[in-house]
MINU-573033 format. One record per residue: residue in one letter; x, y, z of N, C-alpha, C in turn. Coordinates in pm, whole numbers, padded with zeros to 5 digits, always signed. Example, Ala and Ser with C-alpha at 12.3 -4.5 7.8 and 13.67 -1.06 7.14 Angstrom:
% residues 2
A+01319-00569+00780+01230-00450+00780+01320-00330+00780S+01285-00225+00708+01367-00106+00714+01290+00003+00787
***
This chain:
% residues 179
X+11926+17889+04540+12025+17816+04616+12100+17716+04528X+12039+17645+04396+12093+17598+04353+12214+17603+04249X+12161+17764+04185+12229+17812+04129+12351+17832+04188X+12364+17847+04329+12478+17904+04381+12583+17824+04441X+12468+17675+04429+12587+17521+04482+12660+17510+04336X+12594+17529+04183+12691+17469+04097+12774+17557+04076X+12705+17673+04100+12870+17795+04088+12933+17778+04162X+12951+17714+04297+13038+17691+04388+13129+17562+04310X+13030+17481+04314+13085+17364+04242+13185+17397+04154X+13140+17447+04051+13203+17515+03914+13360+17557+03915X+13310+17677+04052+13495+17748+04104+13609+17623+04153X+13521+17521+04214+13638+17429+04265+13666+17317+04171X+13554+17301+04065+13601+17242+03946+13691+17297+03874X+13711+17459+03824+13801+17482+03739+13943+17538+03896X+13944+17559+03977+14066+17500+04052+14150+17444+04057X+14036+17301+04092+14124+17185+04073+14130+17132+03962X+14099+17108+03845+14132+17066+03706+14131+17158+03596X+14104+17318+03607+14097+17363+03470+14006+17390+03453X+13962+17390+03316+13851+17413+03227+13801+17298+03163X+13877+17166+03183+13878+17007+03088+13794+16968+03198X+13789+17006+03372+13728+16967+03421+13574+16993+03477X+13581+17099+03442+13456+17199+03387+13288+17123+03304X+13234+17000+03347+13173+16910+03258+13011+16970+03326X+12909+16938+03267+12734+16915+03312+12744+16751+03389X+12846+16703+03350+12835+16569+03471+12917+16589+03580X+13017+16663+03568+13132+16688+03686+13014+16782+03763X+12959+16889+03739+12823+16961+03792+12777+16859+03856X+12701+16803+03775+12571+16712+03897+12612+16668+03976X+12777+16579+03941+12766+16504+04047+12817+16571+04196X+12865+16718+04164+12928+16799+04292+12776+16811+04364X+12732+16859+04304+12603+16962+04332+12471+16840+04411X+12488+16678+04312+12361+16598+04332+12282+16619+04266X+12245+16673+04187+12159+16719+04112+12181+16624+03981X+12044+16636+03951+12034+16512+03822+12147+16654+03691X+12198+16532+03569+12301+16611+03463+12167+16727+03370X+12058+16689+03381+11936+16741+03313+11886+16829+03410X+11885+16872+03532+11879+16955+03597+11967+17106+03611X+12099+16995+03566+12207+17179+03553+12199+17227+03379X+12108+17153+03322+12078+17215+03208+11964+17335+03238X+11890+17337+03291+11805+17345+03369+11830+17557+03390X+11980+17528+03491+11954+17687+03492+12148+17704+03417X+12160+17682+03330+12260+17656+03226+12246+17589+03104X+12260+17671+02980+12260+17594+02863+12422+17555+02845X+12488+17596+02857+12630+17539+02817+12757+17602+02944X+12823+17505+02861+13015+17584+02996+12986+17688+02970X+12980+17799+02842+13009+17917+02845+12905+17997+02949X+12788+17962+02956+12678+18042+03049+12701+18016+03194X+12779+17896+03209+12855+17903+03344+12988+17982+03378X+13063+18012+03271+13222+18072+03288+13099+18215+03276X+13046+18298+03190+12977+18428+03212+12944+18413+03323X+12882+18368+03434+12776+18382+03517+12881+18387+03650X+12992+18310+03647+13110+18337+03750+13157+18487+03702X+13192+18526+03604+13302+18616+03582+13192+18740+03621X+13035+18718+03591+12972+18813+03619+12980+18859+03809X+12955+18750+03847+12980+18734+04007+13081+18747+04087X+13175+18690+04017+13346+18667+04081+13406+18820+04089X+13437+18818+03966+13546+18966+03908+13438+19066+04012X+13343+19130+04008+13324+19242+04072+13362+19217+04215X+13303+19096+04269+13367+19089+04449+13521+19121+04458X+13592+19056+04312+13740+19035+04349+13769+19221+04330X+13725+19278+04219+13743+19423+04213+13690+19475+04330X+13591+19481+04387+13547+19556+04520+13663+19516+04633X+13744+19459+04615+13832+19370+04720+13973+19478+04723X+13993+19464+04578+14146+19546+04530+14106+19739+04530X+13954+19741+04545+13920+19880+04516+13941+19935+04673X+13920+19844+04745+13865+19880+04901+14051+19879+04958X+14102+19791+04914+14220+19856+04950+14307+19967+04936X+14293+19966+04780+14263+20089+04790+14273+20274+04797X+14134+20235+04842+14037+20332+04938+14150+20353+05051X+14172+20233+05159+14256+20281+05292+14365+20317+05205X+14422+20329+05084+14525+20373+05060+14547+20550+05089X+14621+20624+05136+14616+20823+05125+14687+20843+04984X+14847+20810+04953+14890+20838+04845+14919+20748+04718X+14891+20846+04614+14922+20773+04495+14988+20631+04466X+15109+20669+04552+15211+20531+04544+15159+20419+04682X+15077+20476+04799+15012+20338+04849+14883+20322+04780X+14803+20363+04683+14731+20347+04666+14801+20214+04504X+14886+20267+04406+14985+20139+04350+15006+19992+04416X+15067+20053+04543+15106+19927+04611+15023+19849+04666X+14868+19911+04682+14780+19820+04743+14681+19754+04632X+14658+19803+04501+14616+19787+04398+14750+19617+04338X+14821+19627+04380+14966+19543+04296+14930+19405+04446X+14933+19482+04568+14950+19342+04687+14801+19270+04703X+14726+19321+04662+14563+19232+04697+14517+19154+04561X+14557+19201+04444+14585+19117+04344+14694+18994+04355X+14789+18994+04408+14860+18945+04447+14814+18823+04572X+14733+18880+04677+14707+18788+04781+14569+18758+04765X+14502+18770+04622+14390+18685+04600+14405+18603+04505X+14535+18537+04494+14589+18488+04367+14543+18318+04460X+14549+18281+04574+14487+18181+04648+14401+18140+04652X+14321+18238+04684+14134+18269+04655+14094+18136+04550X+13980+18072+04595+13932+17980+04489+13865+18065+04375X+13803+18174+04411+13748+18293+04283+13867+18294+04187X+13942+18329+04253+14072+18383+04136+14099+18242+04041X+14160+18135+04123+14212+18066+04072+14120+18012+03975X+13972+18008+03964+13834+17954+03882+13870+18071+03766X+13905+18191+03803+13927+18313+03689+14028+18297+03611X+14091+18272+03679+14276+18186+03585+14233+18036+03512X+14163+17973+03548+14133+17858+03511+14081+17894+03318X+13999+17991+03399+13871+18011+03279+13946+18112+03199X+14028+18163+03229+14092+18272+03121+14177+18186+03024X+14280+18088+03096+14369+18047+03009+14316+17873+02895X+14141+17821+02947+14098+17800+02848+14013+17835+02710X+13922+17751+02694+13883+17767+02519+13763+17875+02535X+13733+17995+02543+13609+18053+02546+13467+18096+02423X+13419+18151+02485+13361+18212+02371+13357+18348+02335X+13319+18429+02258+13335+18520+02269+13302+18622+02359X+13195+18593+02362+13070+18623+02506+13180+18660+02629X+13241+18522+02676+13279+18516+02819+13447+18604+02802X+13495+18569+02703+13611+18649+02674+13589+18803+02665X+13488+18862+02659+13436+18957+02655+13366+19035+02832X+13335+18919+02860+13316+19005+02996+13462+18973+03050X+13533+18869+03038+13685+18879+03130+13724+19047+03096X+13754+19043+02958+13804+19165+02892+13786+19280+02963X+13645+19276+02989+13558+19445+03053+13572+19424+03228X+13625+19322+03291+13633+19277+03412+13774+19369+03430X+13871+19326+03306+14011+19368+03346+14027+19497+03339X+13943+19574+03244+13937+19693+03243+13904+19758+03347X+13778+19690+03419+13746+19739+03533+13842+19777+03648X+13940+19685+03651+14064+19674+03730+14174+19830+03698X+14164+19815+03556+14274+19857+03535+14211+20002+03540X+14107+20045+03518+14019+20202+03578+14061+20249+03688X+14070+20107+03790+14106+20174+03897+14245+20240+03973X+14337+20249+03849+14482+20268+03901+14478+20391+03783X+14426+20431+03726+14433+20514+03642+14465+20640+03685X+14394+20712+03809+14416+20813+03843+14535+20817+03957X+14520+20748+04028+14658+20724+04065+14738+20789+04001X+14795+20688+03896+14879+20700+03803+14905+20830+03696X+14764+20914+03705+14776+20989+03672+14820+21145+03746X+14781+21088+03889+14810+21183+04006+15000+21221+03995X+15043+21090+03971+15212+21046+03956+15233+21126+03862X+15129+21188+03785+15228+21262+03660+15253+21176+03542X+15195+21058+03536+15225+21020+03396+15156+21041+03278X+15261+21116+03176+15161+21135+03061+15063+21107+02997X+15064+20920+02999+14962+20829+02950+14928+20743+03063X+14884+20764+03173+14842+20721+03266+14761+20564+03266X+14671+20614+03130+14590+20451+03080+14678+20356+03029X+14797+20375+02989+14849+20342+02878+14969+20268+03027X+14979+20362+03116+15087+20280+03204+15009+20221+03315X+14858+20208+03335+14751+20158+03415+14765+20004+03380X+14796+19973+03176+14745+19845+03133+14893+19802+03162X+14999+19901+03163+15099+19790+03166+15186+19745+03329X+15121+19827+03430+15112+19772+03542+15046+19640+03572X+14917+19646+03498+14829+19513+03502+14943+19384+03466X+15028+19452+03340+15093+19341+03311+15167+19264+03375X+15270+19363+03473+15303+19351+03565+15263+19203+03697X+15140+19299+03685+15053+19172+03793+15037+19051+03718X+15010+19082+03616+14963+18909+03577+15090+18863+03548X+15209+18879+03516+15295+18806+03502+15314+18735+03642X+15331+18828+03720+15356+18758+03872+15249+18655+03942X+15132+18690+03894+15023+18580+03906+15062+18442+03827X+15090+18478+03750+15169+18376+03643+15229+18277+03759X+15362+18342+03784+15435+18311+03883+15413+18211+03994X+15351+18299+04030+15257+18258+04156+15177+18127+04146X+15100+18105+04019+14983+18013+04009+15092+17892+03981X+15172+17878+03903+15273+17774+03848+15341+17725+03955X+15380+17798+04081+15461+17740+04202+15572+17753+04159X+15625+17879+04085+15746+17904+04095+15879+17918+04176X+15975+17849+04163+16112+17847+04244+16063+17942+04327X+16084+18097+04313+16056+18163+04430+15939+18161+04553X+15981+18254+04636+15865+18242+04745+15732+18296+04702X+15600+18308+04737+15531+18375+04642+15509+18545+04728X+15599+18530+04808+15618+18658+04875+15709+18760+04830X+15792+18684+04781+15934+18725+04685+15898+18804+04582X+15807+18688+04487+15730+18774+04379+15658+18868+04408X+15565+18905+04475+15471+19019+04507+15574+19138+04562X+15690+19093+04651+15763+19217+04694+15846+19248+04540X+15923+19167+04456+15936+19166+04361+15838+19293+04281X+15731+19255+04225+15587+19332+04215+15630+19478+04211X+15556+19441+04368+15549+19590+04442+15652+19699+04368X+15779+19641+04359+15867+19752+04366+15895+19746+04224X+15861+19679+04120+15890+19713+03991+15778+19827+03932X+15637+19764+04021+15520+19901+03981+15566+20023+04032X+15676+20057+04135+15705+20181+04212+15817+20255+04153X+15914+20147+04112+16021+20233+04105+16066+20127+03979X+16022+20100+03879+16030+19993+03755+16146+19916+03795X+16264+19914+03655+16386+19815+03701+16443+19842+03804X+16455+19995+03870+16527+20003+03939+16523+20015+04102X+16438+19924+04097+16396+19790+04216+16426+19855+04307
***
């Protein structure tokens, strides 16, 4: 149980401040727990950013996979892969995943993000390959790109609506520039 208050803790620490806010004292004091206690079942930030990305990323992939699933064709199965990435960009998971991606890691944790995204990006593969594209993997990673730019978007509070962007999205993964 305790493990699962500082990982809670943890997600709404890097939320709301980042990765700077990410401390073994910012821990205790969410959690109550003495600062020698979250040493306890954590040796460092990095065994906390692994231990989310181990936990987080698969719920958030089972999330974008299950959509999906209700998807029938290739191109709703794109569009639902592009909109649930998109509408878990809110999610305190996500935003703890954005937190932790765009600070200082280690190799370790940069390494499971890495195999997290892959995981993602597996799942549009056949799709994409159903569409007929030659390099299917090759246009799987740059759909991803796609998304994360608009997450980008999205996380910054960009001028636009963040509905704008995702319909935006949608239709550049479907039909590229020509929207």
């Amino acid at each position: 149980m305790q493990r699962g208050a500082l990982l809670d803790a943890a997600r709404t620490l890097l939320s709301e401040g980042g990765t700077e806010a990410l401390t073994f004292p910012a821990l205790a004091e969410r959690t109550g727990l003495a600062r020698s206690s979250v040493y306890e079942y954590f040796r460092s930030r990095a065994a906390v950013v692994e231990e989310l990305c181990a936990v987080d990323f698969p719920v958030w992939a089972a999330e974008v996979e299950a959509a999906m699933t209700r998807a029938d064709t290739p191109e709703e199965k794109i569009e639902a892969y592009v909109r649930r990435q998109l509408a878990l960009v809110g999610d305190r998971r996500h935003r703890a995943v954005v937190a932790i991606s765009a600070g200082e890691l280690d190799a370790g944790a940069r390494e499971k993000i890495r195999a997290a995204h892959g995981g993602l990006i597996a799942m549009i593969v056949e799709a994409l390959a159903d569409l007929g594209h030659e390099q299917p993997r090759l246009a799987a990673m740059l759909l991803q790109g796609v998304v994360d730019a608009a997450v980008r978007r999205i996380e910054l509070g960009a001028a636009e609506d963040p509905t704008d962007i995702t319909e935006a999205a949608v239709a550049m993964a479907l039909h590229g520039i020509h929207g």
